[in-house]
C-alpha positions as CSV (number, residue, x, y, z in Angstrom):
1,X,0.0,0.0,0.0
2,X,1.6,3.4,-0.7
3,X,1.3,6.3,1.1
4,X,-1.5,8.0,-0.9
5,X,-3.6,5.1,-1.0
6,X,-3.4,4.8,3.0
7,X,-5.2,8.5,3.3
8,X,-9.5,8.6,3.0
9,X,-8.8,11.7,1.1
10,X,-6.2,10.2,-1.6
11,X,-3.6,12.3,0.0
12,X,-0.7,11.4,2.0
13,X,-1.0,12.2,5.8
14,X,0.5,15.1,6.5
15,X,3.2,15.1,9.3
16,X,2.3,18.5,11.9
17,X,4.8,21.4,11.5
18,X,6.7,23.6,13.9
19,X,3.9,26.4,13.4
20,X,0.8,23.5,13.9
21,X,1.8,21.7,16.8
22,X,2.3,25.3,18.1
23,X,-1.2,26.7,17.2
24,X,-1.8,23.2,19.3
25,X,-0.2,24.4,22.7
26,X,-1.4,27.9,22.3
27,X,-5.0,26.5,22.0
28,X,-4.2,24.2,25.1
29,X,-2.7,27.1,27.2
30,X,-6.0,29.2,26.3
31,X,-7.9,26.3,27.5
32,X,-6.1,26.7,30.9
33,X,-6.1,30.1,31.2
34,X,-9.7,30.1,30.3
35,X,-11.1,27.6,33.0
36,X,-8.7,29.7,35.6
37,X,-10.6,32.7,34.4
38,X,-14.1,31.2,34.6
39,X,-12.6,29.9,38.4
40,X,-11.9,33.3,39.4
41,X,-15.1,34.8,37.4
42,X,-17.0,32.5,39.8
43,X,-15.1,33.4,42.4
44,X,-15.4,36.5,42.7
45,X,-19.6,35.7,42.0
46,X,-19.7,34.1,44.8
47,X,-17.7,36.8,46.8
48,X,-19.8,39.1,45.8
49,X,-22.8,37.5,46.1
50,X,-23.9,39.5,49.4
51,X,-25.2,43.2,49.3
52,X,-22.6,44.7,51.6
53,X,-24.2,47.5,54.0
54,X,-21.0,49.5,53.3
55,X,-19.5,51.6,50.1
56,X,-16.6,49.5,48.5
57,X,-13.9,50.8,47.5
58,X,-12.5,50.6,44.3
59,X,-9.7,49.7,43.1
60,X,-8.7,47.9,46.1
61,X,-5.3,49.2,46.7
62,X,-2.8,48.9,50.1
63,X,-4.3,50.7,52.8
64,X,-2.0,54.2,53.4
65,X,-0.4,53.2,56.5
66,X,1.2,56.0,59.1
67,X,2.5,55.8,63.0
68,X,0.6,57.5,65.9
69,X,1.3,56.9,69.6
70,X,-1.1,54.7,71.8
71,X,-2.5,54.9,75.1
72,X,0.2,53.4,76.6
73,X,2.4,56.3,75.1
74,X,4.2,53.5,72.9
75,X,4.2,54.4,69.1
76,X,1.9,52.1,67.1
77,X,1.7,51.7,63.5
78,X,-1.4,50.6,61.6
79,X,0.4,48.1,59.6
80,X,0.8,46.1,62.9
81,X,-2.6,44.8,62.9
82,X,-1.9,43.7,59.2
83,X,-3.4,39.8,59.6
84,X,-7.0,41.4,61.1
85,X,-9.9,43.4,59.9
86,X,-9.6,46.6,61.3
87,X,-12.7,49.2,61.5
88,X,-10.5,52.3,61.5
89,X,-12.5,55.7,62.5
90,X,-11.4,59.4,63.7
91,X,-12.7,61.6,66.1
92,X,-12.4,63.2,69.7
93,X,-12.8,62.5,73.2
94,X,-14.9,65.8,73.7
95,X,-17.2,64.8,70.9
96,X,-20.9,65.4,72.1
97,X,-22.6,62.8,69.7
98,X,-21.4,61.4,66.8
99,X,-17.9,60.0,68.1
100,X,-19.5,58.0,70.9
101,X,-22.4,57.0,69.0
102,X,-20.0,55.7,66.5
103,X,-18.2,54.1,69.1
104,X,-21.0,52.7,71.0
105,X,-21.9,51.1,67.5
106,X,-18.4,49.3,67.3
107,X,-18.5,47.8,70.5
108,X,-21.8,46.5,69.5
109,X,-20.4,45.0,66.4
110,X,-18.2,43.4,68.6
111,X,-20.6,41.3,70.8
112,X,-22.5,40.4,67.6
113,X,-19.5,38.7,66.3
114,X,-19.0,37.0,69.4
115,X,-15.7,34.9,69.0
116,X,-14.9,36.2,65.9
117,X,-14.8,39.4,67.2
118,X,-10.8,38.4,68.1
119,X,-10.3,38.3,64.3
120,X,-11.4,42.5,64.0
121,X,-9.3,45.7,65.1
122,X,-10.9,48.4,66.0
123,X,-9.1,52.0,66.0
124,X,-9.7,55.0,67.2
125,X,-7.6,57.8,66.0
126,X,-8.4,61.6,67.2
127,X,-8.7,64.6,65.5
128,X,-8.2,66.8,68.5
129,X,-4.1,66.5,69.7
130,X,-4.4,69.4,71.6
131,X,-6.6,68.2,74.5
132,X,-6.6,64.1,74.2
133,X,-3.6,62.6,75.4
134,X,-2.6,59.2,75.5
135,X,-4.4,58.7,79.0
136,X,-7.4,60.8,78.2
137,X,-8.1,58.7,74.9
138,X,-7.3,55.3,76.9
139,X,-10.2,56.0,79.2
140,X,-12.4,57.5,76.9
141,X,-12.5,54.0,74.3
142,X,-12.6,51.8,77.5
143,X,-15.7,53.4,77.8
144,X,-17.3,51.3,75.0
145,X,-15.7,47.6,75.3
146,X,-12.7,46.5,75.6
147,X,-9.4,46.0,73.0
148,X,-10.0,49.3,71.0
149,X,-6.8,50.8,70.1
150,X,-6.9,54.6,70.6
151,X,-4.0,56.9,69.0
152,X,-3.0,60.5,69.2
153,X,0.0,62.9,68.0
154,X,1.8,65.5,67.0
155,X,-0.6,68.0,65.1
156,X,1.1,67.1,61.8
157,X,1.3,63.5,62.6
158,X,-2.7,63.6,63.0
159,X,-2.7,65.6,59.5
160,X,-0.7,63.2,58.2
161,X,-2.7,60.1,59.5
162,X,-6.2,61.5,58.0
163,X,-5.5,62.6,54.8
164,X,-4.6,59.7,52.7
165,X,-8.3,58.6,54.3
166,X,-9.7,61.5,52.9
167,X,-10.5,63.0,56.5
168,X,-11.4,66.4,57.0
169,X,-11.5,68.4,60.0
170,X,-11.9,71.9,61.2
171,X,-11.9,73.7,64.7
172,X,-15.0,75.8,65.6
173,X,-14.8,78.1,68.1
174,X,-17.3,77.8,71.1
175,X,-16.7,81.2,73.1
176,X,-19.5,81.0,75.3
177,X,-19.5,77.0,76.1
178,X,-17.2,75.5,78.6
179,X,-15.8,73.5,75.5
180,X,-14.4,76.7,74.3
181,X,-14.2,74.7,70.9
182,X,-15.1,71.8,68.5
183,X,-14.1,69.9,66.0
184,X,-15.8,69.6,62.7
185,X,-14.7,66.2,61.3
186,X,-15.4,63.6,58.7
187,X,-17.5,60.5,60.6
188,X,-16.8,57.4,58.6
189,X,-15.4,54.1,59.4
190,X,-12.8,52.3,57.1
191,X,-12.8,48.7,57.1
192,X,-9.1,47.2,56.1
193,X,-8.4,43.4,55.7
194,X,-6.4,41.3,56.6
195,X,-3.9,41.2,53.6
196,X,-4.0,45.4,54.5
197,X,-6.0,46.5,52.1
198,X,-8.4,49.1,52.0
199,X,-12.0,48.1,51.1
200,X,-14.5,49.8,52.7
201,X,-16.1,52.7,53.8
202,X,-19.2,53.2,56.1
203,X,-21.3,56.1,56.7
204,X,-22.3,57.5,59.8
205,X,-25.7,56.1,60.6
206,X,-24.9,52.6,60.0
207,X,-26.1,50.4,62.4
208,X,-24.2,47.7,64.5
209,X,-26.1,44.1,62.4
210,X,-25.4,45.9,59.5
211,X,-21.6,45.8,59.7
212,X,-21.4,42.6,61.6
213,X,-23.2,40.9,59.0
214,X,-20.7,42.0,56.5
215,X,-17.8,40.9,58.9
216,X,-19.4,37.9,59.4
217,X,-19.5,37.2,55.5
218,X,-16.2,38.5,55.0
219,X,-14.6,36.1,57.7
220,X,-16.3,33.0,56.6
221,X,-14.9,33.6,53.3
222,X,-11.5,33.6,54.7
């Protein structure tokens, strides 16, 4: 039998060249690549398959990390919780409504989690250097639970600390109160995971389920 008579076609079989069998591998690496992609694709379905109570943020980027002192008077980074969600938030100790609510609201996020509630940070950094020192901020957060990390600074430390965050703040002038002043500030809360990344933000208002039912989600998924 000769070699045209062994093909269906009346040709002889045609031996693959260089450029077919690669054509072949670029189809199987396409393959790959595109089941990975459909993985992720589903992936990040399933991820997202929760409506979060909070605004993401996107792109997810490192979260801008800076060094305050503590109330211990021992300086603390942010980057030293990296490994735990952290619900970072700004404020003051003379705050009349909004800090405390906020705060009150964290430590309530914190028995809702119950004993995940060791996996989450929560920060307190003020906006008022002049008049909260390390002590006076150490008291004032042990006011609403226990393990809340509470930071001060320099003045330009504290500058430095909100405005990657977008943080804004402003004295006002109270002549005739025995406050003699307050702070105008920005009354977010910035939720940073564990790989110390920036990812969320939530508004003032929000309530305690609602951003322990997105830590809960976000903690199972880990």
């Amino acid at each position: 039998m000769n070699a045209e008579s062994s093909s269906p076609l009346g040709m002889a079989p045609v031996a693959p060249t260089r450029t077919g069998r690669r054509w072949v591998w670029w189809i199987i690496v396409a393959l790959v690549v595109g089941g990975a992609a459909a993985g992720l694709f589903l992936a990040y379905q399933y991820y997202y398959n929760h409506t979060f109570n909070g605004g993401t943020v996107s792109p997810v980027e490192q979260a801008p990390n800076f060094t305050l002192t503590d109330q211990t008077g021992q300086p603390f980074s942010l980057s030293d919780t990296q490994g735990k969600w952290i619900l970072l938030n700004y404020g003051y100790t003379s705050c009349p409504d909004v800090c405390p609510a906020t705060l009150a609201v964290l430590g309530r996020v914190q028995d809702l989690l119950g004993e995940d509630a060791d996996r989450v940070q929560m920060i307190f950094v003020t906006v008022d250097p002049e008049r909260d020192t390390p002590e006076k901020m150490g008291e004032y957060v042990n006011h609403f639970g226990e393990g809340t990390i509470a930071l001060t600074g320099t003045a330009e430390e504290i500058a430095a600390a909100a405005a990657p965050y977008g943080v804004r703040y402003a004295r006002v002038e109270m002549p005739e109160s025995a406050l003699v002043y307050a702070m105008n500030h920005t009354a977010f809360v910035y939720l940073i995971n564990p790989e110390f990344e920036w990812v969320m933000v939530y508004p003032f208002g929000i309530t305690a389920p609602e951003m322990a039912d997105d830590l809960q989600f976000l903690i199972n998924q880990e």
